[in-house]
Every structure is written in structure tokens, then in C-alpha cells.
C-alpha positions in Angstrom: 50.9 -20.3 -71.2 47.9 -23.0 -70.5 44.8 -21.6 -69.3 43.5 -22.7 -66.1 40.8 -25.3 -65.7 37.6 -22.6 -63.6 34.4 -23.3 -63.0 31.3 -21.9 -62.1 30.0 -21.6 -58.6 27.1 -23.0 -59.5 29.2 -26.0 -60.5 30.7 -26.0 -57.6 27.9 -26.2 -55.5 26.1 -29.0 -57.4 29.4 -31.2 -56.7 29.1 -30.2 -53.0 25.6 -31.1 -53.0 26.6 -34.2 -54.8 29.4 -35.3 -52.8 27.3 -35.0 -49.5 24.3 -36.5 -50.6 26.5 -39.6 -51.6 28.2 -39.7 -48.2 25.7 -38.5 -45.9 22.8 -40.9 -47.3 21.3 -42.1 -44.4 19.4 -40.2 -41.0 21.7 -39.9 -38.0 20.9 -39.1 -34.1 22.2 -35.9 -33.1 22.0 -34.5 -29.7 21.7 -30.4 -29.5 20.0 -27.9 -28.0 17.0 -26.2 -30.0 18.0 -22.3 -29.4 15.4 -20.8 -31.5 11.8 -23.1 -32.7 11.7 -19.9 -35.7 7.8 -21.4 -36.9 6.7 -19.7 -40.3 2.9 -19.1 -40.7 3.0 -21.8 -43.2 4.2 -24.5 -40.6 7.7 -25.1 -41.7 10.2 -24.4 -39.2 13.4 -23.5 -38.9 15.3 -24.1 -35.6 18.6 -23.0 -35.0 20.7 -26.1 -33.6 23.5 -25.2 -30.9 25.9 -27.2 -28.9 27.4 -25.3 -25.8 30.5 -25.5 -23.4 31.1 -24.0 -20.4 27.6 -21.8 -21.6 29.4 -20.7 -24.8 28.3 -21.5 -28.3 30.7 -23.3 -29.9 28.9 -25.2 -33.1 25.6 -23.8 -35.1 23.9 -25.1 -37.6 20.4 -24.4 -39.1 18.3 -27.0 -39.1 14.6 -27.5 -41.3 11.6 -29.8 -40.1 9.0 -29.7 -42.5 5.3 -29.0 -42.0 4.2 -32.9 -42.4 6.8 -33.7 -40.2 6.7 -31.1 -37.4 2.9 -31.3 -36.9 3.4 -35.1 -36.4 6.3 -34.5 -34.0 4.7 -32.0 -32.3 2.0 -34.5 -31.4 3.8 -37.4 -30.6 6.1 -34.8 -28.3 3.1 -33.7 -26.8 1.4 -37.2 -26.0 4.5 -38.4 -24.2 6.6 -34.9 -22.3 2.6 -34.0 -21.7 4.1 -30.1 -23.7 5.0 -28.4 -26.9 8.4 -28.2 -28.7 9.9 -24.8 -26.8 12.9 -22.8 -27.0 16.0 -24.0 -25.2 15.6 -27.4 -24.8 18.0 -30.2 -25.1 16.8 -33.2 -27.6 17.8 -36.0 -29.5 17.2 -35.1 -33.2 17.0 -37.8 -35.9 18.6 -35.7 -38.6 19.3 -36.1 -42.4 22.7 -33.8 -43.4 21.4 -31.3 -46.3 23.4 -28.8 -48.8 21.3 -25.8 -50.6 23.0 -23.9 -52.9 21.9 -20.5 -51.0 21.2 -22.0 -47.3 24.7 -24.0 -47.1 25.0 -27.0 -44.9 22.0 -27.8 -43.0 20.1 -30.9 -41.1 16.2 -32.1 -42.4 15.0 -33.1 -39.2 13.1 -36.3 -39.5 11.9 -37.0 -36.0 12.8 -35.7 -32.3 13.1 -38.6 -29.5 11.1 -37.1 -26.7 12.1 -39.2 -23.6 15.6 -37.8 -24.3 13.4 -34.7 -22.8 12.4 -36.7 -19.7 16.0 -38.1 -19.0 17.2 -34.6 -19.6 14.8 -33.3 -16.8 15.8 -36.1 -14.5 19.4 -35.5 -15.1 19.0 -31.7 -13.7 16.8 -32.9 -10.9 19.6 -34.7 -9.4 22.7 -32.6 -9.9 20.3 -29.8 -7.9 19.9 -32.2 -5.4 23.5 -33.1 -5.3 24.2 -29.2 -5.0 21.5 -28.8 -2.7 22.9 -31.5 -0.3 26.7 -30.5 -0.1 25.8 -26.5 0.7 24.3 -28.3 3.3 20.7 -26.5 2.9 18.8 -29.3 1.5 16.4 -29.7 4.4 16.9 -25.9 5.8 13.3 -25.2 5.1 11.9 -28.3 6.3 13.5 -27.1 10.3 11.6 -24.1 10.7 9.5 -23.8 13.4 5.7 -22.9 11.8 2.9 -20.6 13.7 0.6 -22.6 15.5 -1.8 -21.6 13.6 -0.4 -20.5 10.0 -3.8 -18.4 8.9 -1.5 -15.3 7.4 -0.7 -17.0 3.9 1.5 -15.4 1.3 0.5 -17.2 -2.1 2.3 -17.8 -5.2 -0.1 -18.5 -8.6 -1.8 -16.8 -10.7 -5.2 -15.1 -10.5 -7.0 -17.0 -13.2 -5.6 -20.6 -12.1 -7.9 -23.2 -11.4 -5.8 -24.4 -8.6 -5.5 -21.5 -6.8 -9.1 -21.0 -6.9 -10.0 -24.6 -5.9 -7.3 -23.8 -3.0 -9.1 -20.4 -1.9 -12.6 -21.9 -2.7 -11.4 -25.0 0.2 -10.0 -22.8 2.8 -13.2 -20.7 3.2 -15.6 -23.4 2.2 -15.4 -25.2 5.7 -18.5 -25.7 7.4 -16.4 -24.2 10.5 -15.5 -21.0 8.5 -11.7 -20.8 9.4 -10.6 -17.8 8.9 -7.6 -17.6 6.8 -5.6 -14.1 5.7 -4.5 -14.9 2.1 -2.5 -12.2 -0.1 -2.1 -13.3 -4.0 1.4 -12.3 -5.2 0.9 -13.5 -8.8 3.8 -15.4 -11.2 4.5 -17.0 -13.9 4.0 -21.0 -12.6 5.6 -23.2 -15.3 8.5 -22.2 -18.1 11.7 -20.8 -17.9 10.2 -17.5 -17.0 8.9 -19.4 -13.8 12.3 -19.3 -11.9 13.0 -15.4 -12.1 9.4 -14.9 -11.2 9.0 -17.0 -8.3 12.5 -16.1 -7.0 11.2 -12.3 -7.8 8.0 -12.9 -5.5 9.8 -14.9 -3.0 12.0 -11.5 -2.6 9.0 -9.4 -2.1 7.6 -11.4 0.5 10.4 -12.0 2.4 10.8 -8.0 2.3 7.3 -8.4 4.5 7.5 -11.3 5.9 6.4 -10.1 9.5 3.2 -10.2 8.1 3.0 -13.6 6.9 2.8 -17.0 8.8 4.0 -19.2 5.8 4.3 -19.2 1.9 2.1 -21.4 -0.5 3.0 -21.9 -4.6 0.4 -23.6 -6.1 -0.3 -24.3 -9.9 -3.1 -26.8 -11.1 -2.1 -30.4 -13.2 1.3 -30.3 -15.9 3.1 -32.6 -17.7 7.1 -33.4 -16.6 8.4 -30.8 -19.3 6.3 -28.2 -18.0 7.2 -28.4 -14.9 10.9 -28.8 -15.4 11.6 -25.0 -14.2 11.4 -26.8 -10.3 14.4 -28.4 -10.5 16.0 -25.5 -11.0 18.8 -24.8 -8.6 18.8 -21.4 -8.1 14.6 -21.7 -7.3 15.1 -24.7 -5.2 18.2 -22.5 -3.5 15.6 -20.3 -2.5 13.1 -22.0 -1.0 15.4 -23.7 1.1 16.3 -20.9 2.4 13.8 -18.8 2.5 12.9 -17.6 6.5 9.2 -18.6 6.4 8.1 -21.7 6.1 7.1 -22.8 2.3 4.5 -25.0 1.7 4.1 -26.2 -2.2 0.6 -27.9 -4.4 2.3 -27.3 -7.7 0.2 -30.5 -9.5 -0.1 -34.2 -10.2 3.2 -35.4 -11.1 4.7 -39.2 -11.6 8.3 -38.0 -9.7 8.3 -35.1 -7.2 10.4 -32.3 -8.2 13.3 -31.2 -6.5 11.4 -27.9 -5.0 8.6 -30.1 -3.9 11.1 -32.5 -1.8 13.2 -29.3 -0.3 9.8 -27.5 0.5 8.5 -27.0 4.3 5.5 -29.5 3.0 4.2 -30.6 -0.2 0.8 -31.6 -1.4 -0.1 -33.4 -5.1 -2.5 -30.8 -6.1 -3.9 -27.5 -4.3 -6.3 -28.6 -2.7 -4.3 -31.6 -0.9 -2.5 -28.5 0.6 -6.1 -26.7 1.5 -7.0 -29.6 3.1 -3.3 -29.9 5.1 -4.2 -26.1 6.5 -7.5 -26.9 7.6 -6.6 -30.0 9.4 -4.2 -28.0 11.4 -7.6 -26.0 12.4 -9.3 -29.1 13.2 -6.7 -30.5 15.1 -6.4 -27.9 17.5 -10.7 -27.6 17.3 -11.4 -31.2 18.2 -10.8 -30.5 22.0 -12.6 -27.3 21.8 -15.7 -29.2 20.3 -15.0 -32.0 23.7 -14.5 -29.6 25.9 -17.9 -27.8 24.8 -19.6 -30.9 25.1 -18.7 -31.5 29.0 -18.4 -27.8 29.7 -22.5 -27.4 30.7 -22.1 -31.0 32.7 -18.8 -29.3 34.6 -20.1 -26.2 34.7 -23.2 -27.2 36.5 -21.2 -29.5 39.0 -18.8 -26.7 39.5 -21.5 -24.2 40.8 -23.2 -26.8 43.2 -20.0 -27.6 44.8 -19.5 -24.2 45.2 -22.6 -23.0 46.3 -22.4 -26.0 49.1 -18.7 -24.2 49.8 -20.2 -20.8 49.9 -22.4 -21.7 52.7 -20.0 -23.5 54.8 -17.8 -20.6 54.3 -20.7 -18.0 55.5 -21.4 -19.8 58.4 -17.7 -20.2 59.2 -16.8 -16.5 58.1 -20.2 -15.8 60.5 -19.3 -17.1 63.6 -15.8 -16.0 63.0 -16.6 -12.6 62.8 -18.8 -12.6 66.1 -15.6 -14.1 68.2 -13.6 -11.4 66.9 -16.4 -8.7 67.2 -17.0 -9.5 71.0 -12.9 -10.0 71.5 -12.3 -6.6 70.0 -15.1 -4.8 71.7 -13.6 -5.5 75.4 -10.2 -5.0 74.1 -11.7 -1.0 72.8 -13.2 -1.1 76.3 -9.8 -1.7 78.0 -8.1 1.1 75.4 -11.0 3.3 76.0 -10.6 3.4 80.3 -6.8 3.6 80.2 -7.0 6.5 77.6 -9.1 8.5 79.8 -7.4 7.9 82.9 -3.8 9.1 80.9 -6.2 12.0 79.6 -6.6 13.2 82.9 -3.0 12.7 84.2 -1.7 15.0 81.1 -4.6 17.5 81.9 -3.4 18.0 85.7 0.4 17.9 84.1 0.2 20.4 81.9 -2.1 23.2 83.8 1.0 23.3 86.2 3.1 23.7 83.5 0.9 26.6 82.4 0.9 27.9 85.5 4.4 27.8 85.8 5.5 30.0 82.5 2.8 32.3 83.1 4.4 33.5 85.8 8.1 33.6 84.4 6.3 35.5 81.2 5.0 37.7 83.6 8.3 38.4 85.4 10.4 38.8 81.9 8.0 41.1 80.4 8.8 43.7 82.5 11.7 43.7 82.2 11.7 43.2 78.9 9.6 46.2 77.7 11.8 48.6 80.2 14.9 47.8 78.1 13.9 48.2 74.5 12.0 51.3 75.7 15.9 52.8 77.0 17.4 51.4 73.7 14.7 53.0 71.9 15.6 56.7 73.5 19.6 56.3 73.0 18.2 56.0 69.2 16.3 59.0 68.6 18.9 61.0 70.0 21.8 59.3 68.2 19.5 59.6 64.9 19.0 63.5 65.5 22.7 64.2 65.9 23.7 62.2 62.5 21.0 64.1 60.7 22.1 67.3 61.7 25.7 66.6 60.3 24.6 65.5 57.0 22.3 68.0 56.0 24.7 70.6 57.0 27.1 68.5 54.6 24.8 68.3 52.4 24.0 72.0 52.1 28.0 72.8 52.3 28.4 70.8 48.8 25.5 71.9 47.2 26.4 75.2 47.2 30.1 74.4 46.0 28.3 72.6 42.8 26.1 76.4 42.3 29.4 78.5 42.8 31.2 75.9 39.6 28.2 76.6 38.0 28.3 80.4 37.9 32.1 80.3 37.0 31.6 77.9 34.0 28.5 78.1 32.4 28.9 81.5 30.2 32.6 80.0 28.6 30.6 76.4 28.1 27.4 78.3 26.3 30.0 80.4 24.5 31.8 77.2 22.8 29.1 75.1 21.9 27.2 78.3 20.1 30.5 78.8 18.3 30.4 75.2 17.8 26.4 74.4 16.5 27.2 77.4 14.0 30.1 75.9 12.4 27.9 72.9 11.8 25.1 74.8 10.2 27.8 76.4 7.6 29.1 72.6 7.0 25.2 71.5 6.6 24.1 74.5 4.4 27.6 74.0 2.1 25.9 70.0 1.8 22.9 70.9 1.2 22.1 69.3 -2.3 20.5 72.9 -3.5 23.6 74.4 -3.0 25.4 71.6 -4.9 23.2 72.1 -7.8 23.5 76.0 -7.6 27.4 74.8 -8.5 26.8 73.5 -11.3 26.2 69.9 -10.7 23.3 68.0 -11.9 22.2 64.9 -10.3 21.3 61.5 -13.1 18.9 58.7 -12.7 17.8 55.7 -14.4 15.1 53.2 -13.5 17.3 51.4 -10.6 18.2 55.0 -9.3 21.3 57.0 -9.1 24.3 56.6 -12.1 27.3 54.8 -9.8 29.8 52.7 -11.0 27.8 50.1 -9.8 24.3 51.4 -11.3 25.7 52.4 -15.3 24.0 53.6 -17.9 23.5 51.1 -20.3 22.9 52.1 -24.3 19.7 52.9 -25.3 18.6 53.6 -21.5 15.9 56.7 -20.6 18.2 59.0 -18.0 16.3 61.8 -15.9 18.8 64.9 -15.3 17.7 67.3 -12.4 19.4 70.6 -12.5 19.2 73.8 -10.1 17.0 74.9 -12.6 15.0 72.3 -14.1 14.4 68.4 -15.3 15.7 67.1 -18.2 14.9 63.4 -19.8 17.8 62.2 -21.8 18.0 58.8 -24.0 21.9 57.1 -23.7 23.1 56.3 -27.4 
């Protein structure tokens, strides 16, 4: 039998490596997304290359970009998208195909195209918008009704920004000094971490939002890349339909984003929207600053003209009251005659009237008092019979109750002696004494009398009380 040709794997990987680097001589474009960056203290890197559908992986390769290389990338990257080379970013990679004996099949990466990163950006920015416009929420925010005067400000930045500081510096900085009510609910402002953390915010105010007049999300100057995380749809669903009105000064930028255009109002920078608030305050001052101006000139006019009106009025009110002082006065004079004239008809009216029942009381008295005084008699005498009868009743039963007495009481005594003494014989044959005197013996333990519910237990003290004595007893 022929032995078989073999060979050894190294063999077989130098022909690999020889076979691709023959076909695979030149760079190509590749378009991928950059999963992981994987930097090395030593400034190689090491990205891991995937291509997704329907947000599944479904080719990875590894990828290399030397140190050279990735530090002028990363420069060139940064000069133009304005950021660094991050995580999870689509790009155009000019690669060169690679074989390593240990690593496998791989990609050198020779150079990254970075406005493939703008077009990427813009790309996103309009399918939101496209989204946006058939939910039919696009300008939802934008037909709110605001306060009057929006002074109770929920804001949206981060404490060590320099555009939220510029924004609170301008708000309190007016000559006027507005007051405004401003509440810092801080968050992540550019990234991907920038969606879940606005969105998170946004849900905490809106838990409040009675106390709030309108929401502000400001961040100071970015490049396009970095501020990417705006066309987001589910951030830009948000806004739009968030219940207060929200106003947005997230930085200098060449397009607006797609939560800028969707916002209640938008300013370039922070303090464009500062200066948006405060000329709401101004607007609605200007007439207040007029109407101070005229209001000493008015005021003055206002009191002459009434003072002229006052007199006029006196003198009117004056003669007024005379006329109707004078007209009233013979008018009381009139009441005053004819009310003592129907005085005195009533008087002379009513002492016949008196007159009259006197005598009738006089005449019906007598009478009167002569018949209760005979009703009174027929009484007594009725009341002394009756009494008679019932206490000889009385006495008639009362001695019927002694005689029952006399008959009954020597049998009843004799029964309940008999009765009380066969109870003391049950009580003495009870008594525990006499149980003991038996023979009996009553046992104890700490919780009291031995029962079936209360055993003795092993190893348990007992006390045993006799007739006799006390005994202590250990259960074994």
C-alpha cells in the first residue's frame, strides 16, 4: 500500500498565507461597523469589524491598524468629523486582507474615509425625520401653548458645562434682574449614552412637570459626530411629545439636528436661548417701562380732574341733602300729628274695653270660686271613704301573709339546715387536707401542676407535697 502525501500545519499555513497574499495584493474599501476600537497601551489596535442584519451579526472579522497608522487616522478623523474614532460606528475602511499563522484571516487597515461618518449621520437624520412625519408627531411639540411668562425652567446639561453656565450666568445677569426658577437635572449631552440619559431626565421631569413652565437641553460647541446621538429617533420621539414645552441650545452646528428642528424653539448656542427667555421679559416690560413714564403726567391729571369733580359733587350732594332734609322734616311733622291724634283714639278705645272685662271678671269670679269650692268638698269626702277601704284591705292581707308565715317557716328552716349540712360534709370530703390524708400527694414543676398538658420532662426538678411533708424529686 502507498503512503499518503501529509504535511505539516505549518506547511499549510505558509501556502494559505502564500496563496492570499498573491490574490489579495492590493487595499480594498470595505464598509463595516467598528464594534469594539480594543487600543493596546502601545498604540496598536485591534478593532473587531461587524456587518449586521436585521441587528444581528452575521460576518466578524478582526481587523489591525497599526500605531503609525492609527495616530495619523485618528487625526485626520478628528480634523474633519470634529471627534475621535469610538465604538459602534459605521465607516469606510481602506483595508489590506492578512493571514497570520495564529490570528487567521484578518484586514491591516490602511486608512478610514471619515465623510463616510458624515453621510452616515445624515442618512439617520432623515429616516427620523421620515418616521417622525408619518406618526404624525413631527411638530407636536412645536403646538403647545407656553406660560406667559416661562420663569420655572427644568434644565438638561451638566454641572461643569460651559454652556450651561454661560446660560445661567445670562438669565440672572440682566440689568433688570428677571427672576428665573431654574432646577439642573444633569445628563450625559453628546455619545450614545446621551439618548437613554436625556430620555431618562425627560421621564423624571415630566413625572413633576406641574412645577415646570418649559424644558431647556443645552450643551456648549461639538463637532457633527458628537452630536450624532440627536438624530436619534427614539430621543427625538420624545421631545415631540413631551407635555411641556422644550426649548433646545445644544451648540454651533453646520445642519440642525433632527431634535433641534422637532423642539418647541431652538437657539445655536446657550446663550442664543438665554437671550430668547429674557426677551420674552422684555417684551412684556417695554409697556411697563411706558406706562411708568406717563403714569406721574396721568396720575397728576387724574387727581385735578377729580378734585374739580369732587367739588361739584359736594356742592351738588350739599344742596341735595338740604331739599331732602327740609322735605322730610314736614313730612315727620305730618307722621308726628296724625300719630298722636290715633294715640289718643286707641287710648279712649281701649279704657272702655278695660272697663268692660273688668266687670264680666268681676261677675265670673264669683261664681267661679263658689264651684270649685263645692267640687273641692265632694273630694275630701270621696277621698276619706276610699281610704277607709284600702287600709282595711290592706290590714286584711297583711295578716294572711303573717298567718303563711307561722305555718311555713319551721318546715323551710328545717330543710335548708338539713340542706347547708350536707354541703359542709361534700366541702370537708374536698378539702385538699383530706385528700392528702388518703394518700395522695399533689406534684409540681416550674409551670405548676403535672397534667397531661403540663408533663414532666426528663431531667426536670419536681416538688411532691404530701400530708406529711415536701419532697423535691429530679425526673430521670
Amino acid at each position: 500500500m502507498q503512503t499518503p502525501e501529509y504535511f505539516t500545519l505549518k506547511q499549510v499555513a505558509d501556502s494559505i498565507r502564500k496563496v492570499i497574499a498573491e490574490r489579495y495584493s492590493r487595499t480594498y474599501w470595505v464598509i463595516a461597523e467598528m464594534h469594539k476600537l480594543n487600543s493596546t497601551k502601545k498604540g496598536h489596535c485591534y478593532p473587531e469589524l461587524v456587518q449586521k442584519e436585521d441587528g444581528l451579526i452575521v460576518v466578524e472579522m478582526r481587523g489591525t491598524i497599526w500605531k503609525q497608522n492609527f495616530e495619523r487616522i485618528q487625526q485626520k478623523f478628528y480634523e474633519i468629523v470634529k471627534e475621535p474614532l469610538r465604538d459602534g460606528m459605521e465607516l469606510l475602511f481602506q483595508v489590506k486582507i492578512t493571514y497570520h499563522p495564529i490570528y487567521n484571516i484578518g484586514l491591516e487597515i490602511i486608512d478610514i474615509d471619515p465623510n463616510y461618518a458624515l453621510g452616515a449621520l445624515q442618512r439617520e437624520r432623515q429616516e427620523t425625520l421620515e418616521r417622525l412625519n408619518k406618526e404624525g408627531i413631527l411638530n407636536a411639540n412645536q403646538q403647545i401653548e407656553m406660560a406667559l411668562v416661562p420663569k420655572r425652567l427644568a434644565i438638561i446639561s451638566q454641572a461643569d458645562s460651559k454652556g450651561y453656565s454661560d446660560f445661567v450666568t445670562l438669565l440672572n445677569g440682566h440689568p433688570k434682574r428677571y427672576h428665573f426658577n431654574t432646577f439642573l437635572f444633569e445628563a450625559a449631552l453628546q455619545g450614545d449614552n446621551a439618548i437613554a440619559s436625556i430620555k431618562g431626565q425627560l421621564k423624571r421631569i415630566e413625572e413633576i412637570k406641574h412645577h415646570f413652565d418649559a424644558v431647556v437641553i443645552i450643551r456648549g460647541g461639538g463637532g457633527e459626530v458628537g452630536m450624532h446621538c440627536y438624530n436619534n429617533y427614539e430621543l427625538a420621539k420624545a421631545i415631540a411629545t413631551f407635555p411641556l414645552p422644550v426649548l433646545t441650545g445644544i451648540g454651533h452646528s453646520t445642519n440642525l439636528t433632527v431634535c433641534e428642528m422637532i423642539a418647541f424653539r431652538n437657539g445655536i448656542t446657550p446663550s442664543d436661548m438665554a437671550y430668547f427667555l429674557l426677551s420674552i421679559f422684555e417684551e412684556l416690560d417695554a409697556p411697563l417701562d411706558e406706562a411708568l413714564m406717563k403714569l406721574p403726567k396721568q396720575i397728576q391729571h387724574l387727581l385735578q380732574e377729580s378734585k374739580n369733580q369732587f367739588g361739584q359733587l359736594t356742592l351738588t350732594f350739599k344742596q341735595e341733602v338740604q331739599a331732602v332734609l327740609l322735605s322730610e322734616k314736614n313730612a315727620f311733622h305730618g307722621i308726628v300729628k296724625d300719630f298722636e291724634f290715633q294715640v289718643k283714639h286707641k287710648m279712649t278705645y281701649s279704657n272702655q274695653v278695660l272697663t268692660q272685662l273688668r266687670n264680666q271678671i268681676r261677675s265670673s269670679s264669683g261664681y267661679f270660686f263658689e264651684s270649685q269650692k263645692n267640687k273641692r268638698e265632694n273630694l275630701i269626702n270621696l277621698l276619706q271613704i276610699h281610704s277607709k277601704s284600702i287600709l282595711n284591705s290592706s290590714l286584711q292581707t297583711i295578716n294572711n301573709q303573717q298567718n303563711q308565715l307561722i305555718r311555713f317557716f319551721p318546715r323551710r328552716f328545717e330543710t335548708e339546715t338539713k340542706n347547708l349540712e350536707q354541703a359542709e360534709l361534700h366541702l370537708n370530703l374536698l378539702d385538699p387536707i383530706t385528700i392528702l390524708q388518703r394518700g395522695y400527694a399533689i406534684v409540681t414543676n416550674q409551670k405548676g401542676v403535672l397534667s397531661a398538658k403540663n408533663q414532666a420532662k426528663a431531667g426536670e426538678e419536681l416538688k411532691i407535697v404530701t400530708e406529711a411533708q415536701e419532697l423535691n424529686a429530679k425526673v430521670k
